[in-house]
C-alpha positions as CSV (number, residue, x, y, z in Angstrom):
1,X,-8.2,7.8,10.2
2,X,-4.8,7.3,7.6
3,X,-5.4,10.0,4.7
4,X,-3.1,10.8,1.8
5,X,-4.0,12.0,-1.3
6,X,-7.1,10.7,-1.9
7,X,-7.0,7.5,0.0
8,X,-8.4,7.3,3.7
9,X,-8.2,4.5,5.4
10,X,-10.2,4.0,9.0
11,X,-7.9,0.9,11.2
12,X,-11.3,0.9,13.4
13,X,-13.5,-0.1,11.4
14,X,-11.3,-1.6,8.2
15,X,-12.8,0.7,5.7
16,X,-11.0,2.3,2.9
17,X,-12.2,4.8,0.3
18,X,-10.9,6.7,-2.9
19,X,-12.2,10.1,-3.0
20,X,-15.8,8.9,-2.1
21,X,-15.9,5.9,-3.4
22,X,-15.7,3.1,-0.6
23,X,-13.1,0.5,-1.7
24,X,-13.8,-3.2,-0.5
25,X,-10.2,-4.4,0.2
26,X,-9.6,-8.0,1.8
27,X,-7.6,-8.2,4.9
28,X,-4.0,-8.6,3.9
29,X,-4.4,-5.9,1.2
30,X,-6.0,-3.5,3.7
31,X,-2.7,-4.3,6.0
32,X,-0.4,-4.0,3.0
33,X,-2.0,0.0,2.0
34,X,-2.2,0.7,5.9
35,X,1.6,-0.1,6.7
36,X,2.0,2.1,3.4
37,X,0.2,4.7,4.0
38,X,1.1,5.1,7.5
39,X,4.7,6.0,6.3
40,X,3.7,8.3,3.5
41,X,6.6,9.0,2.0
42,X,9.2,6.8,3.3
43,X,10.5,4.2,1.3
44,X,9.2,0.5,3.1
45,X,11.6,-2.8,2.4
46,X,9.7,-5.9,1.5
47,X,11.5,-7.3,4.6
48,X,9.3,-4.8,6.8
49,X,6.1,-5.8,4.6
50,X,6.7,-9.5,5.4
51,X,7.0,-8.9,9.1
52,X,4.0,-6.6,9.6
53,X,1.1,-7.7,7.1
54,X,2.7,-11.3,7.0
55,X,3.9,-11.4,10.4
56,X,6.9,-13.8,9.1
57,X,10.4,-12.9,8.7
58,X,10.4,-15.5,5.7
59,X,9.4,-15.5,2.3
60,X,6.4,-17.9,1.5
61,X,6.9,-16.9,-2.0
62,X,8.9,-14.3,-3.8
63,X,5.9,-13.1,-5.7
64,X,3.4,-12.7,-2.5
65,X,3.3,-8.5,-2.0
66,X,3.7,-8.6,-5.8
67,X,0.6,-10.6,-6.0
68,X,-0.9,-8.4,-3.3
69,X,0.0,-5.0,-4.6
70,X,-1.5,-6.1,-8.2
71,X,-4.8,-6.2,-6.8
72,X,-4.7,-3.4,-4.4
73,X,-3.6,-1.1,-7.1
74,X,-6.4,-2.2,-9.4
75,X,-8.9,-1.6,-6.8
76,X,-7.5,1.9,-6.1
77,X,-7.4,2.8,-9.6
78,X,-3.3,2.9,-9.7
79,X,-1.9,2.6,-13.2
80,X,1.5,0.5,-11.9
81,X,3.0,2.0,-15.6
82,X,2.6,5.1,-14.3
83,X,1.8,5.1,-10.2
84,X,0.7,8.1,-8.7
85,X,-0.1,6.2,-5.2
86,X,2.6,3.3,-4.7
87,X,5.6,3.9,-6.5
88,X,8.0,0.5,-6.5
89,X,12.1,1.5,-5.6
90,X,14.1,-0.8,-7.8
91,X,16.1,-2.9,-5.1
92,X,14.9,-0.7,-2.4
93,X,11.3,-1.3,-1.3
94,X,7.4,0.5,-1.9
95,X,6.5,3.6,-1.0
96,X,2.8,5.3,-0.7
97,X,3.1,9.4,-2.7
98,X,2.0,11.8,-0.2
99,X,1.4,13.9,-3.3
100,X,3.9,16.2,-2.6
101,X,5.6,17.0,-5.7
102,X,8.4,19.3,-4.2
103,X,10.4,16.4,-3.2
């Protein structure tokens, strides 16, 4: 079991939830939140994303974890105005909030 914040995540069985609330996520979004969330924290290049969730070192389309974190924050209830989950580094990467806010 993956949990920070509010977000658990189980790899065994492919299950996510939000406080209590089970969240249905497809495959490749459930990828995207688990390579996230599994490095809480640490900034993640779109580079990595592509190689783990994508498995490709090349860009099928610019827009693809654009596409891909859209939907995964509208399922988890992430305003991307104002994240409090996935916060997007200008020319850097993404990176899952522990929370923390002592950083």
């Amino acid at each position: 079991m993956v949990e920070v914040q509010d977000v658990r995540l189980d790899p065994e069985s492919r299950r996510a939830w939000r406080g209590v609330e089970e969240i249905l996520l497809s495959r490749k979004e459930f990828d995207l939140v688990h390579a996230l969330m599994s490095r809480a924290g640490e900034i993640v290049t779109r580079d990595e994303l592509m190689r783990e969730v994508w498995s490709t070192t090349f860009w099928t389309s610019s827009k693809t974890i654009d596409v891909h974190l859209g939907w995964v924050r509208r399922k988890l209830g992430d305003d991307s105005r104002r994240p409090r989950l996935i916060t997007t580094i200008r020319g850097q990467g993404l990176r899952f909030e522990t929370g923390d806010t002592h950083r």
